[in-house]
GUGUNU-296247 format. One record per residue (C-alpha): residue number from 1; residue in one letter; x, y, z. Coordinates in steps of 0.1 Angstrom, whole numbers. Layout:
% residues N
REC  resi  resn     c1     c2     c3
REC   NUM     a      X      Y      Z
...
//
This chain:
% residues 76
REC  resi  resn     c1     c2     c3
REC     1     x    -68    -94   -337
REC     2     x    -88    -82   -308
REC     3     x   -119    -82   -302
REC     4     x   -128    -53   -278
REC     5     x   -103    -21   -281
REC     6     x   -102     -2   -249
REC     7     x   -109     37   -250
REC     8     x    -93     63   -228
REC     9     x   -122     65   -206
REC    10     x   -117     29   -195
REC    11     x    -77     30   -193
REC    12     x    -73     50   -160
REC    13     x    -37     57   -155
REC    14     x    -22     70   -122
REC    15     x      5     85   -113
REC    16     x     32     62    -97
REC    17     x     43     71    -66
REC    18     x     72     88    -58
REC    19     x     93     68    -29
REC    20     x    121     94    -22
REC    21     x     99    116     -4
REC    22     x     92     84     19
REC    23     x    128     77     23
REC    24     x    138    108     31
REC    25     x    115    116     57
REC    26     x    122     77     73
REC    27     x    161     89     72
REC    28     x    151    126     86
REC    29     x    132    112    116
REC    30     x    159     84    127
REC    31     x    185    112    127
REC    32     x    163    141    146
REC    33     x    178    136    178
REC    34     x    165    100    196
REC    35     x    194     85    187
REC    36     x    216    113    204
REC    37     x    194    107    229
REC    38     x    198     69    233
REC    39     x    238     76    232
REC    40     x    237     94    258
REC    41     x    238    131    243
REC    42     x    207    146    255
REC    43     x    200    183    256
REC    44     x    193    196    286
REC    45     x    173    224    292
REC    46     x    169    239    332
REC    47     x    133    233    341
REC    48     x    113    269    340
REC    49     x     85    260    361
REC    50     x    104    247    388
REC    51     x    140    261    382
REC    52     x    154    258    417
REC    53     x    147    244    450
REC    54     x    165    242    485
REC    55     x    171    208    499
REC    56     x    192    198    531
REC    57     x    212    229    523
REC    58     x    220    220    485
REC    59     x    209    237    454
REC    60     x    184    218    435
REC    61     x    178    223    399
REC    62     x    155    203    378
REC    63     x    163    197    338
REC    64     x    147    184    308
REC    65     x    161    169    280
REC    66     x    145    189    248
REC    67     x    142    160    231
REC    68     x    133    131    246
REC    69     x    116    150    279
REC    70     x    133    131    300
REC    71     x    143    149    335
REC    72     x    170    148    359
REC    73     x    180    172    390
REC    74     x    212    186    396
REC    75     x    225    188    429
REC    76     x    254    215    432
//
């Protein structure tokens, strides 16, 4: 039959990976806000640091999207 019988101390079994935990956290990161982001739905927050400034007579505030950081200033 066979010549050489393994034992358990040469037979090293490992645990096989779980690939849920992987897929979720691939579908949890494409749906935490980028793509809102890339649509065109950011979340702007008002600037704290510089919050307003006067320009030619205008109102100037300065935003942040909370997401992506990307910045825009409001004239009003």
């Amino acid at each position: 039959m066979c010549e050489h019988a393994a034992t358990a101390d040469e037979i090293k079994m490992e645990k096989p990976t779980d690939l849920n935990k992987f897929r979720k956290q691939r579908r949890k990161e494409r749906g935490s806000g980028s793509t809102l982001c890339r649509s065109g739905f950011h979340q702007w927050q008002d600037e704290p640091k510089k919050q307003f400034d006067v320009k030619q007579g205008q109102l100037v505030s300065v935003q942040r999207c909370a997401r992506c950081d990307k910045t825009r200033t409001r004239l009003t």
